[in-house]
N, C-alpha and C positions, 0 to 999 in steps of 0.2 A: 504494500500500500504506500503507494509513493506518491509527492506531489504530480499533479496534471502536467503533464507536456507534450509535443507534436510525439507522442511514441504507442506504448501500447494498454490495450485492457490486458490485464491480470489474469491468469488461466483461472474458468472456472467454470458452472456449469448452471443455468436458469432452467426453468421449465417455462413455458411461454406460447403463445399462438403463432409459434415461428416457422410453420411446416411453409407455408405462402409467403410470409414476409420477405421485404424490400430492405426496409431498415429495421432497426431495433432499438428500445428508449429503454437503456440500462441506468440503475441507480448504481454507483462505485464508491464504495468508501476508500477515503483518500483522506490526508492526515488532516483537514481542516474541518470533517465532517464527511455527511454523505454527499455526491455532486453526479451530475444527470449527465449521461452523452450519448447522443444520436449515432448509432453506430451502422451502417450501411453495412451488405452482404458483402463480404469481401473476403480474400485469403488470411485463413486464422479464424474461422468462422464457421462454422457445421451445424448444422440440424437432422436431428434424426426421431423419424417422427416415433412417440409412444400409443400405444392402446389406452386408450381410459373406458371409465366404465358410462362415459353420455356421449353424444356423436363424434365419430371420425370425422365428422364435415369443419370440427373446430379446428382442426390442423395442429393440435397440441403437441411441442415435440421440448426433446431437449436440447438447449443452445449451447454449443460448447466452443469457449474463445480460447484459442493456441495462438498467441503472439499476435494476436489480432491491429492493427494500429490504425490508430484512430487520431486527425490533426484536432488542436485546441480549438479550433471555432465550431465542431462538434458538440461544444459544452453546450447546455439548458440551461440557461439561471447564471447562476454565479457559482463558483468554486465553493464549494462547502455549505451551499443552500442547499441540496438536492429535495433535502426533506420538506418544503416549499415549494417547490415546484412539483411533484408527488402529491400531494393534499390538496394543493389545488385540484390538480385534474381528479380528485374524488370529488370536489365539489361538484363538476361539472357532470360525474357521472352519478351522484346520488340526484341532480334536477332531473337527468333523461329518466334514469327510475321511478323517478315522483309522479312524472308528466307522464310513460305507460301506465304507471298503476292506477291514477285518478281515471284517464281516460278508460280504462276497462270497468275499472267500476261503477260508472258513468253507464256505460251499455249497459252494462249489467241491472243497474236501477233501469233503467228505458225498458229492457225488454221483460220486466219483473211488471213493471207500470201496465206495459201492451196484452200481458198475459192477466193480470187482474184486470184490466178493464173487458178485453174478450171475455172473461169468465162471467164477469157481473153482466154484461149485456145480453150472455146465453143464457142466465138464469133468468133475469127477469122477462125475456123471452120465451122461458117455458122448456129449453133447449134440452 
């Protein structure tokens, strides 16, 4: 764990949606904290996809970096932020989860509403 420079990520191994991937947004700890680098497929770089037990269609595999080298303007954030830059993008993924779950619930009352009212129109109908 060395300071950042134009050289390399540190041998090691993530699990990740990296069967498809292009690039990859690895957290590194590095002596000033954790710090974020965009790291593109490149030599030093391997993926091999695993089995899991919910769809093959996720591409789940393991990333393994071998001398991987990656230049400093690669960095996210700032040197020793990583963990800020990281929390953020929770935030942004705990709205899209808010925003599917309201909207299904949403159906879900509509079509609860559509089936009580069909009911009560068939009964007072006689139906």
């Amino acid at each position: 764990m060395a300071r950042l420079a134009d050289a390399r990520v540190e041998p090691g191994r993530w699990i990740t949606n990296g069967t498809f991937a292009d690039y990859f947004t690895v957290g590194c700890k590095t002596d000033g904290g954790y710090t974020v680098i965009f790291v593109p497929r490149c030599d030093g770089l391997s993926t091999k996809p695993i089995k899991t037990a919910y769809s093959a269609t996720a591409g789940t595999a393991f990333v393994t970096f071998d001398k991987a080298r990656v230049p400093l303007s690669n960095t996210l954030g700032k040197e020793g932020k990583g963990m800020s830059v990281i929390l953020s993008n929770f935030n942004h993924e705990r709205w899209m989860i808010l925003s599917m779950s309201l909207s299904t619930q949403r159906l879900i009352v509509e079509e609860c509403l559509k089936y009580a009212h069909a009911l009560t129109v068939s009964l007072a109908l006689g139906r």
